[in-house]
N, C-alpha and C positions, 0 to 999 in steps of 0.2 A: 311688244314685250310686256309683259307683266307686270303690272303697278298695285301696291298693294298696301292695305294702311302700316302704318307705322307707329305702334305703341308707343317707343322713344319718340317722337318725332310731332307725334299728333295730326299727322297729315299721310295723305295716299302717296308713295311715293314709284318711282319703276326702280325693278330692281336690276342691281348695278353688280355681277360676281369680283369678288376678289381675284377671283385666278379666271382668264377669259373663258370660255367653253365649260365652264366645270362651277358647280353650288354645293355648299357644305349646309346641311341643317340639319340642326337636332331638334327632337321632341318628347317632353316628359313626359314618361311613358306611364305605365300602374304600377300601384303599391298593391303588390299579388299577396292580399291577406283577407283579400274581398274579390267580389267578383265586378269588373267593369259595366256599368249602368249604361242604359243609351244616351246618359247627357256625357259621360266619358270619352262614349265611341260618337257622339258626331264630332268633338273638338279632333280626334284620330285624323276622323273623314275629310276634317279641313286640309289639315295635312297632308292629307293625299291626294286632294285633288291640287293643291301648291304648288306638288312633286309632277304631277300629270301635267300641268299646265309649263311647265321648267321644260320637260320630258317634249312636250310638243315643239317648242321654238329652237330645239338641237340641244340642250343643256344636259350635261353630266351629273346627275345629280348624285351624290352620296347622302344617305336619310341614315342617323342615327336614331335610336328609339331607346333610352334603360329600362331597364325592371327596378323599381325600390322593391328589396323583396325582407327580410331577419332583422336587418338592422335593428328596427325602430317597433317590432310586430310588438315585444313585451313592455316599451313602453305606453307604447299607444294603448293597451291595452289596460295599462293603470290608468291611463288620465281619460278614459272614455266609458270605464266602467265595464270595458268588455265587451268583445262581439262575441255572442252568444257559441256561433261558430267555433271557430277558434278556440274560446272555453274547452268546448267538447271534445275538440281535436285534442287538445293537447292531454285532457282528462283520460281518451283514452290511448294514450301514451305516442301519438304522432306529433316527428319531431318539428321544428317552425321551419326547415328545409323543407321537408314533405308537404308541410300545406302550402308553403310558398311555389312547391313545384306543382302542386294541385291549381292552383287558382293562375299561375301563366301557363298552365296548359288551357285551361277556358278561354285566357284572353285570346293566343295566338287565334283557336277557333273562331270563336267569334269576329276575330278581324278579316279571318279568310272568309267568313258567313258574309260580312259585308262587301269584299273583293277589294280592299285595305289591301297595296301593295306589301310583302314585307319589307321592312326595314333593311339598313343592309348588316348592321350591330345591332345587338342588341344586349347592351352589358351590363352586368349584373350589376348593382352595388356591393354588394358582400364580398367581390372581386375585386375591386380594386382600392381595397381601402389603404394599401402602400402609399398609391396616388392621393389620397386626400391627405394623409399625412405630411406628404412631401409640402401640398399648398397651406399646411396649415404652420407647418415648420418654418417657410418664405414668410406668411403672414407673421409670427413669434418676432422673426429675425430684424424687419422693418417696420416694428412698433404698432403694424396694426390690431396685433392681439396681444390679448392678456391672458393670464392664468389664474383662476381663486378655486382653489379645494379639489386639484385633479381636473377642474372645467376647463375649457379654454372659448375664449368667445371673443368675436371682433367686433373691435373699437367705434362702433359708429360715429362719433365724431373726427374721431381722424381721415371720416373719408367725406371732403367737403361735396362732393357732388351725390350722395345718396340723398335717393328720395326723386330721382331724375325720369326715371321712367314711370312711377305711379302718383308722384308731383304730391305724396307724401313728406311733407318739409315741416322743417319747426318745432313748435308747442303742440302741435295737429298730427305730428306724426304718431299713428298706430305701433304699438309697443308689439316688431316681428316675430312674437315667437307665438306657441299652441294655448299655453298653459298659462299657470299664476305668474306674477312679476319675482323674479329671482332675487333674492336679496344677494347673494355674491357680486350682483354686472355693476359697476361702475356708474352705467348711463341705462334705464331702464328698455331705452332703443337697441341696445348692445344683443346680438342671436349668437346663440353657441354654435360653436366650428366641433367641439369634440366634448363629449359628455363621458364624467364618471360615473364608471359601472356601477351601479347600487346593488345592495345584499341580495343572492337570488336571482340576478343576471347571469341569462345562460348562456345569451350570446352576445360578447366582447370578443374585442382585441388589444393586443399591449401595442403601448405608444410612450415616449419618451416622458410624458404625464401623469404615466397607471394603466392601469385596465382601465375600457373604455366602450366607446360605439361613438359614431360622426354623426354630426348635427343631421337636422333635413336636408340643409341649404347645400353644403359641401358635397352631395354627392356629383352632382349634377356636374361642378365646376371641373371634377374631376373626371369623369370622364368625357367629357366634352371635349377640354382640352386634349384631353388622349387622344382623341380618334379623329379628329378635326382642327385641331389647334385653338393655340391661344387666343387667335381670331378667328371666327368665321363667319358667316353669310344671313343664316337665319333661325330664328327661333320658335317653338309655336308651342303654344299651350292654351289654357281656357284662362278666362279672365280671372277665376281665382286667385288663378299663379299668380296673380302681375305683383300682388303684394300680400303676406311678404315674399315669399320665394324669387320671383325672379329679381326681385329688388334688392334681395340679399344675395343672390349669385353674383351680379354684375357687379355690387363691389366688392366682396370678395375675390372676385377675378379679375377685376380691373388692381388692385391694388395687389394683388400677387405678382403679375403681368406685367404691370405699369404700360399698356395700352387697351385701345376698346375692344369688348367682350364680344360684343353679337354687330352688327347693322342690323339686322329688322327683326323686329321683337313683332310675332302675329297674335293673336288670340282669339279664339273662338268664346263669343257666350253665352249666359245661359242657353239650357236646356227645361221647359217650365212643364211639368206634367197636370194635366187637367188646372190649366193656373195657376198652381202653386210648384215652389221652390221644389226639387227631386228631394225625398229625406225621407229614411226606413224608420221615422215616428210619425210620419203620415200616409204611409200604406202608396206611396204613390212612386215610390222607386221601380224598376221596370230594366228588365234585362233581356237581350236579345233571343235565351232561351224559349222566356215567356213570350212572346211575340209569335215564334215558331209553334208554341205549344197551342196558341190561338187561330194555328192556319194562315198565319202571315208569315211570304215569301219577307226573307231577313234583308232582301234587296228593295223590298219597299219602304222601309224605312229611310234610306239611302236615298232614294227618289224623293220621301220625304223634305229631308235636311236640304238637299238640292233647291226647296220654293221659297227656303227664306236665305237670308245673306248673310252669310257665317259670322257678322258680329252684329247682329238682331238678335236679341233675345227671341225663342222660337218655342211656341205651346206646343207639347205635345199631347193628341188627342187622339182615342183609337176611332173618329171620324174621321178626323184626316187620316189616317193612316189606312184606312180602307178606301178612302178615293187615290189617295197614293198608291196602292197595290191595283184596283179600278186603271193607273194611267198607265203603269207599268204592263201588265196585260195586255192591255189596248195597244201598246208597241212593240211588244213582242207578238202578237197577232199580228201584225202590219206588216214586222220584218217577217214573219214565216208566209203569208198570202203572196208580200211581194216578191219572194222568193221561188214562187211555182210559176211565176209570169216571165213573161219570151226579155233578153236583154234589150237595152236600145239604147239611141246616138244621139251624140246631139244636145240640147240644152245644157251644154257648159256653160252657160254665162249666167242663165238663172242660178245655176247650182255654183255658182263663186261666190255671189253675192250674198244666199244663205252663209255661205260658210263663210264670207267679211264679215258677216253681222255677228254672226256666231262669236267667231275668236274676237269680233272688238267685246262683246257682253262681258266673255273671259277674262279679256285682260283688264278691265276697267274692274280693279276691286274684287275681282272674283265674283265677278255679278252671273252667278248660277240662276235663280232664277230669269232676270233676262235673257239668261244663253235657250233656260227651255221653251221661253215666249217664242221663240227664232225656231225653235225645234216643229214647237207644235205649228206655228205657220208653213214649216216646209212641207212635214205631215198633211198637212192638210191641201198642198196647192196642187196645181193642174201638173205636176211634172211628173212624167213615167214614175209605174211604182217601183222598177231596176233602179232612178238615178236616187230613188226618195230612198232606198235599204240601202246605197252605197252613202249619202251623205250621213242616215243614221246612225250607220256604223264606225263612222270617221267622227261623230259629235261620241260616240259614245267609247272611245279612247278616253275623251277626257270624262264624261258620266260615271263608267265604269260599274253598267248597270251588267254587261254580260249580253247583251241583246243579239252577239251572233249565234247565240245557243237557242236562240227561241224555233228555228225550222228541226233541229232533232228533238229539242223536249216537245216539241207540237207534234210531233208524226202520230199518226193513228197505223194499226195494223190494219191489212188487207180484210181482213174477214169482216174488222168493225166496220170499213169503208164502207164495203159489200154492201153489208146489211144497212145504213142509213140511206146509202142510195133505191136500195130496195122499200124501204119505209118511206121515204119522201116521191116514190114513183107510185106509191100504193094509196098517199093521201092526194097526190093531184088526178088521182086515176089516169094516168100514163106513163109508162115507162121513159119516152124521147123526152119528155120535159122536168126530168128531175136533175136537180141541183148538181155538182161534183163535190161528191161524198167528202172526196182528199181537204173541204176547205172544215171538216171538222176538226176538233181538237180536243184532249183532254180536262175537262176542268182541272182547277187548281185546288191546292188545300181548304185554300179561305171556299171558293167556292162551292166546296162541296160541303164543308162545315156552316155553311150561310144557305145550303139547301134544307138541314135539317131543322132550323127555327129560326123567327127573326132575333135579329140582340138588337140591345142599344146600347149606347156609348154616355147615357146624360139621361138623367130622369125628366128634362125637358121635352126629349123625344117623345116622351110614355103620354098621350094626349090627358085630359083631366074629365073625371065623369061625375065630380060635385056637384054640379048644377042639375043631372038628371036626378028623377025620382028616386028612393032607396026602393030594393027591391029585396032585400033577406034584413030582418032583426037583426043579426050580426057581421062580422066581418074580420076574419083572425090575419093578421097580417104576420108572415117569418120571413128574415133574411137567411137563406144558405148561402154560408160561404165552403161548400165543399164538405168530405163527410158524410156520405149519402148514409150513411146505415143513420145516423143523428138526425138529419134531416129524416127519415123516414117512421124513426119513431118520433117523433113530434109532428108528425102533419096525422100519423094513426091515432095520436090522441086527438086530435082535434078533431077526427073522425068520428073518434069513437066517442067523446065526448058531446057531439054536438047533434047526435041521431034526437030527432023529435023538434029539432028545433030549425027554424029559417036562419040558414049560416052556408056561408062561402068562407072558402081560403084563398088567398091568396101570397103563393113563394115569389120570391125573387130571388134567383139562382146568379149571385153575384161571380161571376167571371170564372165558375166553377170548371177546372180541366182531369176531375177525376170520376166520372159517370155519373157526379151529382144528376148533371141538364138531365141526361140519357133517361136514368129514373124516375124522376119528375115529370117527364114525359110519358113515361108509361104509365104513374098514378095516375096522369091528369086526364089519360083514355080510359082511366077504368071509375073515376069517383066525377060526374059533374059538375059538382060542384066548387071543384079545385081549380084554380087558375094559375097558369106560370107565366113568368116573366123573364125573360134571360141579359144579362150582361153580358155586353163580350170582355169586361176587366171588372176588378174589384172598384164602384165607382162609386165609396163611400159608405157608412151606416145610413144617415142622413139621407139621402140621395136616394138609397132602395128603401126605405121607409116611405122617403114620400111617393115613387113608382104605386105603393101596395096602396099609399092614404088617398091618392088621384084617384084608382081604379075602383075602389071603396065604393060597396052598393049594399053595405048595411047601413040600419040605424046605429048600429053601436058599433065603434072600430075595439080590436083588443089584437095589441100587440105582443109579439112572446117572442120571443130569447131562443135563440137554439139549446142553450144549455139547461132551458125549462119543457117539462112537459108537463099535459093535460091531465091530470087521472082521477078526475070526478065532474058532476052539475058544478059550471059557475057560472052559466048565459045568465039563471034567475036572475042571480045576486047580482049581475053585472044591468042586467036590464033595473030591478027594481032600487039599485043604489043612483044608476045616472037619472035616473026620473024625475031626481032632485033638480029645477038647473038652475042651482046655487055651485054645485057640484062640477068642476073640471076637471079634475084627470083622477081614476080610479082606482086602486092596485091595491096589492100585497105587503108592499116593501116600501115603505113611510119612512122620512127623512124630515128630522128637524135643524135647525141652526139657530144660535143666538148672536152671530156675527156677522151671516154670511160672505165666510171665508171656509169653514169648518162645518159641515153638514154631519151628524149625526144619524142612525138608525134609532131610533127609542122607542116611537109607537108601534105599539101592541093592535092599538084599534081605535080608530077616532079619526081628529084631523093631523093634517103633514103638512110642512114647508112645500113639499116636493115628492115625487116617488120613480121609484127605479123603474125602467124597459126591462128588469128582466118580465115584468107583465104589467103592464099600465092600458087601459082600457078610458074612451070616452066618445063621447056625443057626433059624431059624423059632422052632422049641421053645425057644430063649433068651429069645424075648419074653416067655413069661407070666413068667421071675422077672427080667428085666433093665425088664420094664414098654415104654409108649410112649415117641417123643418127646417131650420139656416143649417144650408149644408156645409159650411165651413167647419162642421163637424164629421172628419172623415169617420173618425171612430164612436164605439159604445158611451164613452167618457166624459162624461159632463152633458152630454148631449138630451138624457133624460132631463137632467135638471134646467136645462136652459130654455126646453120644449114646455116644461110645466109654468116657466117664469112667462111665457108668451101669452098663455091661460091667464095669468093673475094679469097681466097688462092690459088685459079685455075688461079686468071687473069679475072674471069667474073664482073670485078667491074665498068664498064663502061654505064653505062644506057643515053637514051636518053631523051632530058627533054620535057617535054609536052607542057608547057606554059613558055615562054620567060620572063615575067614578075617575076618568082620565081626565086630564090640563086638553084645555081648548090651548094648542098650538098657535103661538105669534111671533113673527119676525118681520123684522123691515126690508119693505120691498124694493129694489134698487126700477128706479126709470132709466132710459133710455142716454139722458144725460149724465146717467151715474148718482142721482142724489140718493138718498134711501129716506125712505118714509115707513109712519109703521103698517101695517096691512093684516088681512085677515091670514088665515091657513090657507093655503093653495091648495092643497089635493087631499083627497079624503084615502082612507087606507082602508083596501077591500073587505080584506075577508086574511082570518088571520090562520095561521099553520097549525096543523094539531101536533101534539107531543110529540105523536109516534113519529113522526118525519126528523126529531133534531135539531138542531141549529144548522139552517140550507146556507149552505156551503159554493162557493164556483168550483167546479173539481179542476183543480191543478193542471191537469193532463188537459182536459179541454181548453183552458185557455189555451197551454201552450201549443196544443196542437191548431187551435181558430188562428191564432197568433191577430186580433183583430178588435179584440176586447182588456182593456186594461182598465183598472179602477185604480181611481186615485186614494191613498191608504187611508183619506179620514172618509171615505163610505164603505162603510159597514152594513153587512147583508143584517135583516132584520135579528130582534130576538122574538126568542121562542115562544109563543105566543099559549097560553094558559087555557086557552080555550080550543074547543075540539068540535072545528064545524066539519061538514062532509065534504064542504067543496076544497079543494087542495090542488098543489102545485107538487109538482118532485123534482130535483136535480139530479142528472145522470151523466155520465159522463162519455 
């Protein structure tokens, strides 16, 4: 039987059903106002494989799943500042029903994309707000709530055992709600059961209190107990939940109830993208579309989540996730090869034994990985390959990779067969000794997108070429992120800018899915001088910067900005300014500070604290003692300035000043410890704009469209510089 942890409990326990033969469990399902991430959908995947594993030993299971869908969409949206989405939706004129039926029609997909049994409810919250009424009326009735200004919100201390399942207690206990501390609750632990409609709430209900909408916590309780009762079996969500939500459900529902709410409280946790936490302010959130859009089968992610043990926090990386599509393959190969081969008898007792080992991996914890150690050992043993497709198809009940579909998506047509047979007879020059054609198969997506150029998944991968000789005076390095007509005027300036002189390019076509690669490809057959680089995901500013500063086989690197282009000579000024090497980092766009907290644009021309990527240029041979950039910088933002501060940590903080008439630039340098000392000017400032250009601007449109570059509001793009040299820069959008 299946033993499994036990969040209340703190220990593995087997599970024991309330009613024999038959298991009730729910699982909080999506708040449909956003679209489900892959750290969302593997806690799902838990879930189902719980269900599968119930499912194998004869168990009944009944799976509830809700939708959070209206309720809570306009508040959430004040106290978050807005998803951009949403905004637009509603601006132009689509009601928060409509997006909420937009965004659960994605999820059901994507659940079926992973082969996520359905549920067998799936009930809305907006439906049954009767039901939470009634538990909140029970709650009123026996003193466990209160009322202040239309609110209603329960008593936390009337319920002496919260705090039970996240061991949340005391003075230590986290204050369960989203937002500020409420001045109306009694006890600042106290979570609203039912909230007054504020001005411009479009979507309420009336309750014995006012106009309204139900807390977070209340939805849950209520229909739970609907569809499964006041008791049931099991619970499962991601470790988020455990506080406050489900610590708020349980007593809520235990004290409506007056008995226990759940026995086994499961949770899945984290999900960590490239090592850090999933979050759409670090570009690293990641959704099942994108995966497909990358030529990854949505089933290998699945196989994925299967090598670590659903309460392991688990990295997601699109390395792994291509050796995971790599295994997946490879067993679907196996089962179609072993599927052309004669049946046969016999070796039952080897084949029990995989499969004791099998379901004990199972049932001990849901220990998936171990189940596929046991997999790949039968895979791989001396036993017919008839008994080895019949055990994998029985392991993959509980897998739920789909692997009895791999002998029709593998068939090739007759003509193609023909023909490779006739090709493989043609290169052993004999017809009797050529292969059977039938054991070919179609490539897959990844595969045939992994035919047209290598990617990397980590600038790690990108080997380093600092230590050989420089081989071109310069070196322009650009991140694309997608936008090829952008990307293409800026790599023809740097073309057309840099004729007469020894210079390479170098792109790095960050995780681009819209012909960025494609073009980049085709320049890079027609200009030699161009090198490309491919990611298969967005893997940081940072990260594709340092790809282009590794590869770097000028004397002088100079990096540019997509939203910058080339449109004059500035190799001279960039060769005869770094010549200095007093001089670290180069540019345009000069930055002073007298606190550093508050970074200024001031300089016209002279020295800078610092200077902005949208073009900063310096010395090659500075890199091996100023090192990379810390990629902990996914984005544009601050990441100039922290690059320039690696420079003054070396000693290169001395720049020479252009014009005599301008303030020699000084601010104190922070060390590594944090103290601040005073220091000279870090970066010298290029070559200044002429009139005709303006005040250069980020055109609006491009950010939002890069979605990838944000500036913090105290750096301010340069002013207008009084002088009018020939070398320039333009913004376009």
């Amino acid at each position: 039987m299946l033993r499994i942890y036990n969040t209340l409990t703190k220990r593995v326990e087997e599970i024991e059903p309330a009613e024999p033969g038959k298991l009730s469990m729910y699982t909080c399902g999506p708040t449909v106002y956003r679209d489900a991430h892959i750290g969302n959908l593997r806690t799902y995947m838990m879930a189902d494989w719980i269900r599968r594993a119930l499912m194998h030993h004869g168990f009944q299971v009944h799976h509830v799943k809700n939708i959070t869908d209206v309720g809570h969409m306009r508040q959430e949206l004040v106290e978050t500042g807005g998803d951009k989405m949403i905004l637009a939706a509603l601006a132009e004129g689509k009601t928060v029903q409509e997006i909420a039926d937009l965004y659960a029609g994605r999820f059901h997909v994507d659940e079926a994309r992973l082969n996520i049994m359905d549920a067998h409810v799936f009930p809305w919250a907006s439906q049954h707000i009767p039901e939470m009424l009634t538990i909140v009326g029970t709650l009123m009735e026996n003193g466990h709530a209160y009322e202040r200004g239309g609110n209603i919100y329960f008593d936390v201390p009337s319920f002496t055992e919260y705090g039970k399942l996240s061991r949340n207690t005391g003075a230590d206990l986290l204050e369960g709600v989203r937002a500020e501390a409420d001045p109306l609750k009694r006890d600042p632990r106290d979570f609203t059961l039912w909230k007054a409609a504020e001005p411009g709430r479009d979507v309420k209900w009336d309750s014995p209190w006012g106009e309204g909408f139900p807390g977070w916590h209340i939805e849950c309780s209520a229909m739970a107990s609907k569809y499964l009762g006041q008791f049931f079996d099991i619970h499962t969500g991601g470790v988020d939940n455990i506080f406050p939500h489900h610590e708020d459900e349980i007593a809520q529902s235990e004290a409506a109830f007056g008995e226990q709410h759940v026995r086994y409280w499961v949770h899945a946790q984290h999900l960590l993208a490239d090592g850090a936490k999933m979050a759409k302010s670090s570009g690293n959130v990641f959704l099942i579309e994108e995966l497909i859009e990358r030529g990854f089968d949505p089933l290998s992610f699945r196989y994925l989540c299967m090598t670590v043990l659903y309460r392991h926090r688990m990295n997601f990386t699109f390395t792994s996730l291509r050796a995971a599509e790599k295994a997946l393959t490879n067993l679907r190969s196996r089962i179609w090869q072993w599927s052309l081969e004669p049946g046969s008898n016999g070796h039952s007792a080897e084949a029990d034994e995989y499969r004791r080992r099998f379901w004990e991996a199972i049932d001990s914890d849901l220990n998936l990985p171990g189940a596929l150690a046991v997999t790949w050992e039968m895979v791989r043993s001396s036993l017919p390959g008839r008994a080895k497709m019949a055990l994998l198809l029985e392991f993959d009940e509980m897998f739920g990779l789909d692997l009895h579909t791999a002998p029709a998506s593998n068939s090739v047509n007759e003509e193609i067969v023909a023909s490779l047979r006739e090709r493989e007879a043609l290169k052993n020059n004999t017809r009797g000794n050529a292969p059977d054609g039938s054991r070919a198969r179609p490539k897959t997506p990844l595969e045939r997108r992994l035919d047209r150029w290598d990617a990397v998944s980590a600038s790690r991968e990108v080997p380093s070429r600092l230590d050989e000789p420089a081989e071109y005076d310069f070196t322009f390095i650009l991140n694309a992120y997608g936008y090829p007509e952008d990307v293409r005027r800026c790599v023809d300036g740097m073309l057309r800018n840099s004729e007469g002189y020894s210079a390479e390019i170098i792109v790095i076509d960050s995780g681009s899915t819209d012909g960025t690669g494609e073009m980049l490809e085709e320049m890079q057959r027609e200009h030699t001088k161009l090198r490309v680089f491919h990611c298969d995901h967005v893997i940081g500013d940072a990260a594709s910067k340092n790809i282009g500063i590794k590869q770097s086989l000028g004397k002088h690197i100079i990096i540019v900005d997509g939203s910058a282009e080339i449109v004059g000579d500035i190799l001279g000024t960039v060769a005869d300014r770094l010549s200095d090497p007093s001089v670290g980092i180069f540019g345009p766009y000069g930055l002073t500070t007298d606190d550093m907290q508050h970074f200024h644009e001031e300089v016209d021309e002279g020295d800078a604290d610092a200077m902005q990527a949208y073009c900063m240029s310096f010395r090659r041979e500075a890199v091996n003692d100023v090192g990379l950039m810390r990629e902990v910088f996914r984005f544009y933002r601050n990441l100039d300035i922290d690059y320039c501060f690696q420079f003054k940590d070396k000693g290169l903080s001395r720049s020479r000043r252009l014009l005599p008439a301008h303030r020699e630039a000084r601010a104190p340098a922070v060390d590594r410890a944090g103290r601040q000392s005073a220091g000279r000017a870090l970066s010298q400032k290029l070559w200044p704009l002429p009139e005709a250009l303006g005040q250069p601007t980020r055109p609006a449109d491009h950010l939002r469209r890069q979605g990838l570059r944000r500036r913090i509001p105290s750096l301010i793009l340069c002013q207008l510089s009084r002088t009018d040299l020939i070398p320039r820069l333009s913004f376009r959008s």
